[in-house]
C-alpha positions as a LaTeX table, in Angstrom:
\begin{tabular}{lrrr}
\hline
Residue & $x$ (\AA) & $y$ (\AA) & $z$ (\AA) \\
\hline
Unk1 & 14.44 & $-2.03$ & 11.55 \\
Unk2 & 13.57 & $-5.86$ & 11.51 \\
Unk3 & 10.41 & $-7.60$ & 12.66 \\
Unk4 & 12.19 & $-8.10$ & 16.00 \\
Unk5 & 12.67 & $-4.57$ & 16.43 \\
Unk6 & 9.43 & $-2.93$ & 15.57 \\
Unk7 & 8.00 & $-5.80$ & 18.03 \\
Unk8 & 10.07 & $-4.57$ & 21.15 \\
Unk9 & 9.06 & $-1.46$ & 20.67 \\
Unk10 & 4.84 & $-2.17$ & 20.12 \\
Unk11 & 4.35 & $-4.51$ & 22.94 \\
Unk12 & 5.28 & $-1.93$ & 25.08 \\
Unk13 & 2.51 & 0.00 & 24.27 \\
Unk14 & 0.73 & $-0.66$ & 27.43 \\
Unk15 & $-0.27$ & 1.45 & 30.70 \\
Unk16 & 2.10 & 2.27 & 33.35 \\
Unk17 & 5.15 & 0.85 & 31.41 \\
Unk18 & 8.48 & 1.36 & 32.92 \\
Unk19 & 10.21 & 0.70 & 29.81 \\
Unk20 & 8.03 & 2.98 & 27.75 \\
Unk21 & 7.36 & 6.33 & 29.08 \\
Unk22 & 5.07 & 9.02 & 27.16 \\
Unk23 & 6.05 & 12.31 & 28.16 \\
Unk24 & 3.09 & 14.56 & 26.62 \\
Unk25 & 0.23 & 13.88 & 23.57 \\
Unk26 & $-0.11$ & 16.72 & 21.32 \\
Unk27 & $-3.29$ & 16.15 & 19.22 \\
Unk28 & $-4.03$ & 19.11 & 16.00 \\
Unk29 & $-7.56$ & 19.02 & 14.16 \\
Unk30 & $-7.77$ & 19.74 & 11.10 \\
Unk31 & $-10.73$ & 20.98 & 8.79 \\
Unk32 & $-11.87$ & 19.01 & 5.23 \\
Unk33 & $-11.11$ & 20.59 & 2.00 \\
Unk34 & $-9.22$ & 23.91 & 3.78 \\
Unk35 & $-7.07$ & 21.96 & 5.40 \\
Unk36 & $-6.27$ & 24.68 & 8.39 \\
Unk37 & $-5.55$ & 24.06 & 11.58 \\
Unk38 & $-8.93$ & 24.50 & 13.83 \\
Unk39 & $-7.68$ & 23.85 & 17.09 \\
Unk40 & $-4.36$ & 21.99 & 18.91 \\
Unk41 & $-3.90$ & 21.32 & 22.24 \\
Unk42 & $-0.94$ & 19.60 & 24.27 \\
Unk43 & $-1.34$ & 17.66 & 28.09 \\
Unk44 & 0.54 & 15.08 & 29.71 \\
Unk45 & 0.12 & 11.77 & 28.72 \\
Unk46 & $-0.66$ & 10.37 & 32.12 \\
Unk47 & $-3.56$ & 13.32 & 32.34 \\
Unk48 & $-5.74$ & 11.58 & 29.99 \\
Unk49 & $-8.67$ & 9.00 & 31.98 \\
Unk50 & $-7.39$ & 5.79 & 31.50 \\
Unk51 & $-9.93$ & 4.75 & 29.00 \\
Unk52 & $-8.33$ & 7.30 & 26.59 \\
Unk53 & $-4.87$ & 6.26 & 27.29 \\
Unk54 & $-6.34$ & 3.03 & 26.52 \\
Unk55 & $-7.76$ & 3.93 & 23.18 \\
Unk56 & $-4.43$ & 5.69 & 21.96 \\
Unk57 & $-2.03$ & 3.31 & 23.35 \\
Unk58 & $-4.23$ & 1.05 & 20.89 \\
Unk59 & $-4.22$ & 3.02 & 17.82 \\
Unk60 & $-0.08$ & 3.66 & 18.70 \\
Unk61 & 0.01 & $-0.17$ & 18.43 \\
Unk62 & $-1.75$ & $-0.06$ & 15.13 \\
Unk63 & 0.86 & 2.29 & 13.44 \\
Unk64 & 3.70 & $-0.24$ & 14.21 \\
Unk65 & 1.39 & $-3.01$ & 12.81 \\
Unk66 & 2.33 & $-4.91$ & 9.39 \\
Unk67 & 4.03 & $-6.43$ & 7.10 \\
Unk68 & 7.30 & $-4.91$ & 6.36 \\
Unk69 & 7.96 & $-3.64$ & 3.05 \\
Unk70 & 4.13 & $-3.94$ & 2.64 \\
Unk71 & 2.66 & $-1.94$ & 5.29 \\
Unk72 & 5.92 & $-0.83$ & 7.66 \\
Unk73 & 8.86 & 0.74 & 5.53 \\
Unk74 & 12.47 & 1.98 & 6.88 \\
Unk75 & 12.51 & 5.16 & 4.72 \\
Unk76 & 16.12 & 7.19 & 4.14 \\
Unk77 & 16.17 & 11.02 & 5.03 \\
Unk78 & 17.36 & 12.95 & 1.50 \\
Unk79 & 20.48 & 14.98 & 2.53 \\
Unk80 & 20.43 & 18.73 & 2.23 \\
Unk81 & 16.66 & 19.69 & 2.16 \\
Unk82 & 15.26 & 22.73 & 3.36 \\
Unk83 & 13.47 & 22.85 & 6.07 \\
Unk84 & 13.47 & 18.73 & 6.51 \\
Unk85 & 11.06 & 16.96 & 8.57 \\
Unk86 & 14.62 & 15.13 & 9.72 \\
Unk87 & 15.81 & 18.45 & 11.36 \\
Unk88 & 11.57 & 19.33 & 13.00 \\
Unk89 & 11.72 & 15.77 & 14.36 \\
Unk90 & 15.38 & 15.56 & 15.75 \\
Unk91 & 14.86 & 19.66 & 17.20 \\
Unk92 & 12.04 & 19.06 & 18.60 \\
Unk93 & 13.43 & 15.98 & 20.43 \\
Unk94 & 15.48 & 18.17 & 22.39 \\
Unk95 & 13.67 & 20.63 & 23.10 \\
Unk96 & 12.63 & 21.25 & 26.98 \\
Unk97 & 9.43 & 23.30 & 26.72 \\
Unk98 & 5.97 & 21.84 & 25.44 \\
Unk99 & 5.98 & 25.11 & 23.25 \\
Unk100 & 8.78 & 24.72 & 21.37 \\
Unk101 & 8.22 & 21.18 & 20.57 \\
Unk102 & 4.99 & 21.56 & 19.98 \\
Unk103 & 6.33 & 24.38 & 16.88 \\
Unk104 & 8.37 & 21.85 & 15.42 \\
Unk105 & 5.30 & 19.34 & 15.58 \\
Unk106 & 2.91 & 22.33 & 13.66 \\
Unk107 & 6.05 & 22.55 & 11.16 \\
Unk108 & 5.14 & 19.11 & 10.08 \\
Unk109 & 1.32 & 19.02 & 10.09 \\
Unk110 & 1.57 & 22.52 & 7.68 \\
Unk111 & 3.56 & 19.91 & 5.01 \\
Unk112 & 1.11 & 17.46 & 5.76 \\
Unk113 & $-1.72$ & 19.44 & 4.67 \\
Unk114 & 0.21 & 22.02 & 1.97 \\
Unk115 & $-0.67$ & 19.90 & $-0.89$ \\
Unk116 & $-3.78$ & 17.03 & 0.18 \\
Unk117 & $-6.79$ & 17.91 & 1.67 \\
Unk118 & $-9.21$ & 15.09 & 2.32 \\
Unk119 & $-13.11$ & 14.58 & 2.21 \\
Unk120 & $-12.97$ & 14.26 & 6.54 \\
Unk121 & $-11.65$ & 16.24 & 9.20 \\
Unk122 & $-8.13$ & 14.59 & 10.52 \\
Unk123 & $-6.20$ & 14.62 & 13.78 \\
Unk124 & $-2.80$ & 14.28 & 13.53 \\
Unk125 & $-1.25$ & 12.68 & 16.90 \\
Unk126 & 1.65 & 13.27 & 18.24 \\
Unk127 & 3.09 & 11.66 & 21.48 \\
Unk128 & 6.84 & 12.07 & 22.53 \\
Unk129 & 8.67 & 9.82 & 25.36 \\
Unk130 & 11.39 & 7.38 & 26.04 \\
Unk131 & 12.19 & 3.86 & 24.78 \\
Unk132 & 14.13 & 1.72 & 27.49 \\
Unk133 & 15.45 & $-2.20$ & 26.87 \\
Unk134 & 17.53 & $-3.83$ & 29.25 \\
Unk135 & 20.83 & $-4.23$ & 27.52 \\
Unk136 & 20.66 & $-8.18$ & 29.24 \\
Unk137 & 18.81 & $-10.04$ & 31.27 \\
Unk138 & 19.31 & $-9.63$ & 35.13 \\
Unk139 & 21.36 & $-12.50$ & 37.09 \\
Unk140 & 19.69 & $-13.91$ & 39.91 \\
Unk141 & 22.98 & $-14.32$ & 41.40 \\
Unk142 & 24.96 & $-11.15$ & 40.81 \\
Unk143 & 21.30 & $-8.97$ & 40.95 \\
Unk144 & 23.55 & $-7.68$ & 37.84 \\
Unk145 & 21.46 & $-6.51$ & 34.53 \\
Unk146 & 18.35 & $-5.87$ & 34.14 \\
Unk147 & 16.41 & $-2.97$ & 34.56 \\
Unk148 & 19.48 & $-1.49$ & 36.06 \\
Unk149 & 21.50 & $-1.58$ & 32.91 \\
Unk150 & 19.02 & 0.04 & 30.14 \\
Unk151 & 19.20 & 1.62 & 26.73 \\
Unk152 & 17.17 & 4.41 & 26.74 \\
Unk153 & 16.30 & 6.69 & 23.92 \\
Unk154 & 13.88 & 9.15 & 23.17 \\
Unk155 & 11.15 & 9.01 & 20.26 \\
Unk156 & 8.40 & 10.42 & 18.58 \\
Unk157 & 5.89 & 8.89 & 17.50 \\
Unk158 & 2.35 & 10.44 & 14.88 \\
Unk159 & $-0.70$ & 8.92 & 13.97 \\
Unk160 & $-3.23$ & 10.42 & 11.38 \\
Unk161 & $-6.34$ & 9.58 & 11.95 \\
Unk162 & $-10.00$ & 10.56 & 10.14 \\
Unk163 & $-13.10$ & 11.96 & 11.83 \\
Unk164 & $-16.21$ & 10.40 & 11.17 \\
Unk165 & $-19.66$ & 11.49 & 11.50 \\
Unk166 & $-21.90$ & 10.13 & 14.20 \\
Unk167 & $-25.09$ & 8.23 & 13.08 \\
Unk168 & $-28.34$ & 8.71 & 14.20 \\
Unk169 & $-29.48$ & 6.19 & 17.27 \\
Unk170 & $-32.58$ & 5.16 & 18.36 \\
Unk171 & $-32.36$ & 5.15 & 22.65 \\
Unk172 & $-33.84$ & 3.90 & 25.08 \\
Unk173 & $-34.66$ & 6.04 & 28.50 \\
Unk174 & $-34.47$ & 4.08 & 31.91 \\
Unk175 & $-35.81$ & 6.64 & 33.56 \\
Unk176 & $-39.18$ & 7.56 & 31.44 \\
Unk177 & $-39.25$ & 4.55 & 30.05 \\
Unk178 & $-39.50$ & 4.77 & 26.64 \\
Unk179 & $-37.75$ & 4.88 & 23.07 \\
Unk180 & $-36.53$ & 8.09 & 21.61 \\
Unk181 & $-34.44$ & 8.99 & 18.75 \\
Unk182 & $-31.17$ & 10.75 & 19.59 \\
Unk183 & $-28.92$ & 13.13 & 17.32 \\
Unk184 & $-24.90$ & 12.86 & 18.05 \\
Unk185 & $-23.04$ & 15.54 & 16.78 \\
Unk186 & $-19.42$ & 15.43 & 17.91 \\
Unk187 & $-17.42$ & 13.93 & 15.09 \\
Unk188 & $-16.05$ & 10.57 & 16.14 \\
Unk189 & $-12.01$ & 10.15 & 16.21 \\
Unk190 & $-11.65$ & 7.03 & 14.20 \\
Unk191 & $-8.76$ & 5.49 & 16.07 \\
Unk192 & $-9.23$ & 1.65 & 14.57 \\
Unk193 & $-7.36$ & 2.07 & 11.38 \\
Unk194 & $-4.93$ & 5.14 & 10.70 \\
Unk195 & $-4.51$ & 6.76 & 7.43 \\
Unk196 & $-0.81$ & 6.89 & 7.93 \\
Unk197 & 2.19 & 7.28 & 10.79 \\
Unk198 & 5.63 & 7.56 & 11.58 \\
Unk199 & 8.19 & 6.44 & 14.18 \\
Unk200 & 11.48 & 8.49 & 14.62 \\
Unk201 & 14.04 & 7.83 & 14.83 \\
Unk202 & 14.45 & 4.47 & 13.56 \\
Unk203 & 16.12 & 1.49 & 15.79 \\
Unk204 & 18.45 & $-1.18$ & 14.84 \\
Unk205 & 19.57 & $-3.41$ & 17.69 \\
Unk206 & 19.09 & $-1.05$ & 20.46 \\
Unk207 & 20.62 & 1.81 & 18.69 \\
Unk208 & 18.63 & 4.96 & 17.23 \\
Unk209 & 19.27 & 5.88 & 14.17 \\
Unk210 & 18.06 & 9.59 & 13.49 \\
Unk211 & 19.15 & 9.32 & 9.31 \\
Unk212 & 15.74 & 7.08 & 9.14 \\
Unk213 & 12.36 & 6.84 & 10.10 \\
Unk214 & 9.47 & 3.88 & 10.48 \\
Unk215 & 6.61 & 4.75 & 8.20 \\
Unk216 & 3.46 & 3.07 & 8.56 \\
Unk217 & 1.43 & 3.34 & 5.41 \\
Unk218 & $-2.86$ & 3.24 & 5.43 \\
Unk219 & $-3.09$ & 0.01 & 3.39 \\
Unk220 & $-1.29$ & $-2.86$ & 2.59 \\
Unk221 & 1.43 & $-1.95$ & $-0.44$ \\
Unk222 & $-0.19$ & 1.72 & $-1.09$ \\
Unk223 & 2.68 & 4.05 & 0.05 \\
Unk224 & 1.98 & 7.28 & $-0.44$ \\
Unk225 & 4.65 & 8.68 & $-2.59$ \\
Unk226 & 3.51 & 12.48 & $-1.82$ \\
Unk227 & 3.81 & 12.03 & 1.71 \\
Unk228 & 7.06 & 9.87 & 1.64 \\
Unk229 & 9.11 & 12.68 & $-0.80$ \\
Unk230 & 7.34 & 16.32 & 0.18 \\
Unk231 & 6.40 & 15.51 & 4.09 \\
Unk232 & 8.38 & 13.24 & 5.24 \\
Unk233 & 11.47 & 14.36 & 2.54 \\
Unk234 & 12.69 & 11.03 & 2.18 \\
Unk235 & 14.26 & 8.54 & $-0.35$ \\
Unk236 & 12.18 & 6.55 & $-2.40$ \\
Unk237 & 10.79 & 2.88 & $-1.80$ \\
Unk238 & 9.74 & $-0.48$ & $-3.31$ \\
Unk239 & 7.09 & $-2.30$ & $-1.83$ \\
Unk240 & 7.17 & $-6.21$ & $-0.98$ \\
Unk241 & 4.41 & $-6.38$ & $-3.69$ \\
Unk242 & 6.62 & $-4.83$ & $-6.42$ \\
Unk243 & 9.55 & $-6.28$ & $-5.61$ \\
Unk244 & 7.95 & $-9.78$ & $-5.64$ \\
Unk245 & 6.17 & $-9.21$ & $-9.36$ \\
Unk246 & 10.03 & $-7.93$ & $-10.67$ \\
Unk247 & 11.57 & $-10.80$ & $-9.48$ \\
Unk248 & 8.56 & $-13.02$ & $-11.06$ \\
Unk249 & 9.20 & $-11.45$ & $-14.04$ \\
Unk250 & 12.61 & $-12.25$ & $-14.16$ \\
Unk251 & 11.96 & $-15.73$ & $-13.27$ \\
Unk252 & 9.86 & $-15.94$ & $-16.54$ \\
Unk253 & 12.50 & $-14.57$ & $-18.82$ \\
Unk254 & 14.79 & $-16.88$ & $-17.92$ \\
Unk255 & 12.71 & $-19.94$ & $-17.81$ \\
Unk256 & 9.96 & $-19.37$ & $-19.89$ \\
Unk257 & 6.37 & $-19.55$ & $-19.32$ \\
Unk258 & 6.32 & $-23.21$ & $-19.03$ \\
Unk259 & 8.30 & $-25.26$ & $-15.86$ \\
Unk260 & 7.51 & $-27.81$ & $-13.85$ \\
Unk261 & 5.87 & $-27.62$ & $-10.56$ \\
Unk262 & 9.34 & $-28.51$ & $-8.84$ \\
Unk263 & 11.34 & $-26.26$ & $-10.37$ \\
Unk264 & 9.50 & $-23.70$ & $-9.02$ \\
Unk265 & 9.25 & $-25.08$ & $-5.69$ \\
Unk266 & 12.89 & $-25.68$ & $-5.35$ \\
Unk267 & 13.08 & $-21.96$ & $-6.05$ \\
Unk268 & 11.46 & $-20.72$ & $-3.24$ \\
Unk269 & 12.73 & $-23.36$ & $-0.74$ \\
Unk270 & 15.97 & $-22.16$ & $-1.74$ \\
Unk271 & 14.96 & $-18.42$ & $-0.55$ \\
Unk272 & 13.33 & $-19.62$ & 1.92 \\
Unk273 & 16.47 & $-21.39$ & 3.73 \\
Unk274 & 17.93 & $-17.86$ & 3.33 \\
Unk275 & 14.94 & $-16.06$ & 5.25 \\
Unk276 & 15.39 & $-18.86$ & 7.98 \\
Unk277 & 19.14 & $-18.80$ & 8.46 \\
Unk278 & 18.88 & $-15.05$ & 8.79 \\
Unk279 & 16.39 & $-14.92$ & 11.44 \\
Unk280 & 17.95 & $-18.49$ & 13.33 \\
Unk281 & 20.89 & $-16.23$ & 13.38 \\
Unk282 & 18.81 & $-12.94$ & 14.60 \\
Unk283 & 20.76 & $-11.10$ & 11.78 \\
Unk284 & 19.25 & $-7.75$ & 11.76 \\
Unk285 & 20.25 & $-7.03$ & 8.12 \\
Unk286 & 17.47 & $-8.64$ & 5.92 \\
Unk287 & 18.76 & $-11.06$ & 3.27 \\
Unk288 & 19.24 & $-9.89$ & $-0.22$ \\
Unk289 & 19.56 & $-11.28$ & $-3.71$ \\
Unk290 & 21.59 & $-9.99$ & $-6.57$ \\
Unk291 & 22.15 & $-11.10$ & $-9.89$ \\
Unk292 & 24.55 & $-14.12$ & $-8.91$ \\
Unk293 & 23.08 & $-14.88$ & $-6.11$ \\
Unk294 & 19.70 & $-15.40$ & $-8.37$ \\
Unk295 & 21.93 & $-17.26$ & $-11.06$ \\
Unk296 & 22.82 & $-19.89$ & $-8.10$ \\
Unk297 & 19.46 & $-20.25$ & $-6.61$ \\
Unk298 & 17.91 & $-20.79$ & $-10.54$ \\
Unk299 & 20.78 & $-23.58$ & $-11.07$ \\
Unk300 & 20.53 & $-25.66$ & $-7.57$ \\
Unk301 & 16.47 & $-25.40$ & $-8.08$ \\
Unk302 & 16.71 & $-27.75$ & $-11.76$ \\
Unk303 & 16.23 & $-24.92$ & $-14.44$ \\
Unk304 & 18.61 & $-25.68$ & $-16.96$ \\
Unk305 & 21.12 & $-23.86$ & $-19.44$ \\
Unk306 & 21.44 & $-20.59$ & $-16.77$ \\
Unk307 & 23.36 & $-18.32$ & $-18.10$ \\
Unk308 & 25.04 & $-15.25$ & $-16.23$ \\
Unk309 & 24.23 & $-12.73$ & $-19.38$ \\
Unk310 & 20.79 & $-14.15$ & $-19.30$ \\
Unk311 & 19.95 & $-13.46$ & $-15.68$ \\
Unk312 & 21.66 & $-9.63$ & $-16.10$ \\
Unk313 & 19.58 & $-9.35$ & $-19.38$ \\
Unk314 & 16.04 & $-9.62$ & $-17.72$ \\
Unk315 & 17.12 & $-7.88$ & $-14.69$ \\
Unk316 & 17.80 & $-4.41$ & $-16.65$ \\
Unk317 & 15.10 & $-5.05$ & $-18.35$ \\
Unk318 & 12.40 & $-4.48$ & $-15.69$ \\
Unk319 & 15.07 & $-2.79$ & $-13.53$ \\
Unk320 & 17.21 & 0.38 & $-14.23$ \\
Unk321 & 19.82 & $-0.52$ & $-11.88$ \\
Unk322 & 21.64 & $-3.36$ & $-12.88$ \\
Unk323 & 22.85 & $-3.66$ & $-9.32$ \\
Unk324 & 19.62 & $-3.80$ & $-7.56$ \\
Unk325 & 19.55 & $-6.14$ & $-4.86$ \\
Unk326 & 16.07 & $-8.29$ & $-3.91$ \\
Unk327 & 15.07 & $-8.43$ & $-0.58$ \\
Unk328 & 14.51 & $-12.42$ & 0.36 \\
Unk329 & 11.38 & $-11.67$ & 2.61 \\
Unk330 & 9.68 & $-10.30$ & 0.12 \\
Unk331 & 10.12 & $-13.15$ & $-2.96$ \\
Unk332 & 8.20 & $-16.32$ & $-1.36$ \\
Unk333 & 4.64 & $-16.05$ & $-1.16$ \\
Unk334 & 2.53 & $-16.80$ & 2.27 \\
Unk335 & 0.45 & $-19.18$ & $-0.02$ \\
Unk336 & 0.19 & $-20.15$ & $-3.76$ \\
Unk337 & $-3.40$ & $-20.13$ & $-5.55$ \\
Unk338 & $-3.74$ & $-22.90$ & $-8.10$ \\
Unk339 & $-6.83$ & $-21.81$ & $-10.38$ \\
Unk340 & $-9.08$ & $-23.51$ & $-12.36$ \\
Unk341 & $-12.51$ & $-23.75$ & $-13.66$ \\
Unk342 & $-13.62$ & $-26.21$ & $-11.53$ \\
Unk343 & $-12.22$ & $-25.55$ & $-8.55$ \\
Unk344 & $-9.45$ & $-23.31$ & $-6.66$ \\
Unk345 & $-6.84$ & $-24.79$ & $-4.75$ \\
Unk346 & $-4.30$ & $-23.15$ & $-2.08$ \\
Unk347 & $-1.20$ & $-24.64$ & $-0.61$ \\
Unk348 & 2.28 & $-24.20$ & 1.03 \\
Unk349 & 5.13 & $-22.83$ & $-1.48$ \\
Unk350 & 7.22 & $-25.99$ & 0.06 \\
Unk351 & 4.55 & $-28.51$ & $-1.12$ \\
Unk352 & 4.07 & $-26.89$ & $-5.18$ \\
Unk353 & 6.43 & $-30.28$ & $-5.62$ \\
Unk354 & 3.60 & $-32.46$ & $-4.46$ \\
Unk355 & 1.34 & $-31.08$ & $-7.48$ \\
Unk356 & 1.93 & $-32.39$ & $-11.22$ \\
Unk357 & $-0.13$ & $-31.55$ & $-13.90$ \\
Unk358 & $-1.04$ & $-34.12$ & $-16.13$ \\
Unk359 & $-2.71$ & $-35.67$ & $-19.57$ \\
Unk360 & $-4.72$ & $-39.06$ & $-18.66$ \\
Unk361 & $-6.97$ & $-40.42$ & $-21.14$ \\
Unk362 & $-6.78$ & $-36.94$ & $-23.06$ \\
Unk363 & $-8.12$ & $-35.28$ & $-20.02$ \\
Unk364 & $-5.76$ & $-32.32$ & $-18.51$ \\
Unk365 & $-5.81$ & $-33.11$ & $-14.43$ \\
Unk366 & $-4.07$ & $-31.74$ & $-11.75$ \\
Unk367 & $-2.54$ & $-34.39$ & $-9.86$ \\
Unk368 & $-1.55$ & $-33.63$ & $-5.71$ \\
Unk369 & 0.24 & $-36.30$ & $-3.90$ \\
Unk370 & $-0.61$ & $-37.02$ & $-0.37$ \\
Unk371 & 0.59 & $-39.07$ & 2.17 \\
Unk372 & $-2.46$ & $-39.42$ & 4.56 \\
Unk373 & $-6.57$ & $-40.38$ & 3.56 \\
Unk374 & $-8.21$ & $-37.66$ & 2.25 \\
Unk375 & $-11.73$ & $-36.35$ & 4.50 \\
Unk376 & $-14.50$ & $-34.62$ & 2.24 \\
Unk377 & $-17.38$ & $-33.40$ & 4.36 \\
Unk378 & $-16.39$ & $-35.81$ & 7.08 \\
Unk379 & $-16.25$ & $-39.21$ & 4.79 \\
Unk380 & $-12.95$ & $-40.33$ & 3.88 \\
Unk381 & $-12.92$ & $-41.05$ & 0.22 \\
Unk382 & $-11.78$ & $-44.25$ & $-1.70$ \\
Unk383 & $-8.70$ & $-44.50$ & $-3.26$ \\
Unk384 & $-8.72$ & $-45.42$ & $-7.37$ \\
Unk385 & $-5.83$ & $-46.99$ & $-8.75$ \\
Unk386 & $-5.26$ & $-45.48$ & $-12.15$ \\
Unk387 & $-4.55$ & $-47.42$ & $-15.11$ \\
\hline
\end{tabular}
C-alpha cells in the first residue's frame, strides 16, 4: 500500500459513510500479567451512541496514521504456517454468523497474549465491514460513474489499546453546593494512542490483496518483531530508520568521512527527483535503489573515482544480501541538523549546498549563503564584507 492508499481508506473513517460501512465491533478485555480473556462482547456498529462511534472511528483513524516504513508497514504472510493469522483473518471474512467470526477473532487475541503479558489491562478491537471507491468519477452528462460503479471489498480492521486507571478528582456539587472528593473506578479505555493494529487485507489500487496485511506499530520505528513473526506470522521488515542509517553507511565507505556540503546535497536531490517522479506519476510501486542505481546517483552528485566493486563492497558489508534494494522514501531526511557548540542549525536537504564550512583568519566558521536580509529578533542585521 502507498500513502495514497492508506489515505482513501482513513478519511473514510467518519459517521454514516456510504463508502465505508462497519458491519459489527467486537471488543475482548484482557487481564495484566495472566493475560486471559475476562470478558468479550460483539454488537452492531451502528448500536453504539454516537459519541462512542465517535471515539472509535477516532482511534480507527489513529491505526492507519504514520509514516510508512516508520510507523505503517506492508508485512508478507509466511507460506505454510499452522494455524496462520492469514487463514483466521481471511475465514472469518466470510463467515455469516457473529459467532463464528467472532472464533476466528478469539483465535488471534489467544496468539496475541500466548507469549506477552503487559503491566495494564488491554482491549483488543475488532470491527469488520466494507470498503467502497468509485472506480471513476460520475459524468454530469451521462449520470455514468460514480457511486453507481464501486469497488467494494470487505476488511477487518484491530486496534490494541491499554486501560488506564482513573485518578482521583476533586468535584464540585451544583446541587449542595459544595466541593467533594470523588473516587472513579472503572478503568479508562485509552483510545488516543494504540499499542499496535492491523488492516487486512492489504489494498493496492483498488484491489485487495489477502497475501498482506497493514500493520500499524505503537511508536515511530519500534516494530515489534514478536508480534510481526508469532501473531501476525509474517515475513520480516526493515524500518525507514534502518534502512536510512545502511544506506548512510554505505555512503561513508565510499566517500569517506570527509565531502563537501554539495556533494552531499546533490545526493539527495538526486533521490529526491526519484520520490517526485514516482508520486507525479501516482506509481503505486515505491521507488527503489540497488547497487547501480546507487553507483549512478554517487557519480552525477560530484563524488569522484566510483567504482562498481566499491559500491558492492560496502553494500555486503552492512548487508547480507548483495541484492537488496533501498527504498527511495526512506533515504532523504525531512530536515538536516547542523551541530555545533555554539549553536544548532536546521535546514532543507536541497539547501546543504548553500552551507560551506570554512577557515578565515584561523577561525573554523560555518558559512550559509542567502539571498534575502537576514531578521534577528525583529532587526535586520548589517551585512560585513569579509576581507
Amino acid at each position: 500500500m502507498n500513502k495514497k492508499d492508506i489515505a482513501n481508506i482513513r478519511k473514510q473513517f467518519k459517521l454514516d459513510n456510504y463508502n465505508l460501512q462497519i458491519r459489527e465491533i467486537f471488543n475482548v478485555y484482557v487481564q495484566k500479567e495472566s493475560g486471559e480473556i475476562y470478558h468479550h462482547v460483539s454488537q452492531p456498529f451502528q448500536m453504539l451512541e454516537q459519541e462512542a462511534q465517535e471515539l472509535f472511528l477516532t482511534n480507527f483513524k489513529k491505526v492507519l496514521t504514520g509514516q510508512l516504513d516508520a510507523k505503517l508497514f506492508e508485512l508478507k504472510f509466511i507460506r505454510d504456517v499452522e494455524d496462520s493469522t492469514q487463514m483466521f483473518l481471511f475465514e472469518g471474512l466470510q463467515q455469516e454468523t457473529t459467532d463464528d467470526w467472532k472464533e476466528y477473532m478469539l483465535e488471534i487475541v489467544l496468539k496475541m497474549f500466548a507469549n506477552t503479558k503487559y503491566e495494564f489491562d488491554t482491549v483488543v478491537t475488532f470491527i469488520r465491514g466494507e470498503y467502497r471507491k468509485a472506480t471513476r468519477k460520475r459524468n454530469a452528462e451521462t449520470e455514468e460513474g460514480g457511486d453507481d460503479e464501486v469497488y467494494s471489498s470487505p476488511f477487518i480492521l484491530c486496534s490494541l489499546n491499554k486501560t488506564d486507571q482513573p485518578k482521583r478528582a476533586l468535584t464540585f456539587d451544583y446541587i449542595e453546593k459544595e466541593f467533594k472528593s470523588h473516587n472513579f473506578f472503572d478503568p479508562i479505555i485509552n483510545l488516543d494512542s494504540p499499542l499496535s493494529g492491523f488492516l487486512f487485507p492489504a489494498f493496492n489500487d483498488n484491489a485487495a490483496d489477502v497475501n498482506h496485511i497493514l500493520y500499524c506499530a505503537g511508536k515511530a520505528n519500534q516494530p515489534d518483531g514478536r508480534f510481526i513473526e508469532e501473531v501476525l506470522n509474517c515475513e520480516e521488515i526493515i524500518t525507514a530508520q534502518e534502512d536510512k542509517d545502511c544506506f548512510d553507511f554505505i555512503l561513508k565507505e565510499v566517500m569517506g568521512d570527509e565531502v563537501e556540503s554539495r556533494v552531499i546535497s546533490n545526493v539527495y536531490e538526486e533521490i529526491d527527483k526519484l520520490v517526485q517522479e514516482s508520486q507525479e506519476n501516482e506509481e503505486s510501486e515505491i521507488p527503489t535503489l540497488d547497487s547501480q542505481d546507487i553507483e549512478r546517483i554517487l557519480t552525477v552528485s560530484g563524488v569522484e573515482n566510483v567504482e562498481t566493486a566499491k559500491v558492492e563492497h560496502a553494500i555486503k558489508k552492512i548487508i547480507d544480501d548483495e541484492k537488496y534494494e533501498f527504498k527511495a522514501s526512506s533515504l532523504v531526511p525531512k530536515t538536516i541538523k547542523i551541530e555545533t557548540k555554539l549553536a544548532n542549525v536546521t535546514i532543507n536537504p536541497k539547501d546543504l549546498k548553500y552551507v560551506k564550512y570554512i577557515t578565515y583568519e584561523g577561525k573554523r566558521c560555518l558559512l550559509l549563503e542567502v539571498d534575502e536580509d537576514v531578521v534577528v529578533e525583529g532587526f535586520r542585521l548589517e551585512s560585513e564584507t569579509l576581507g
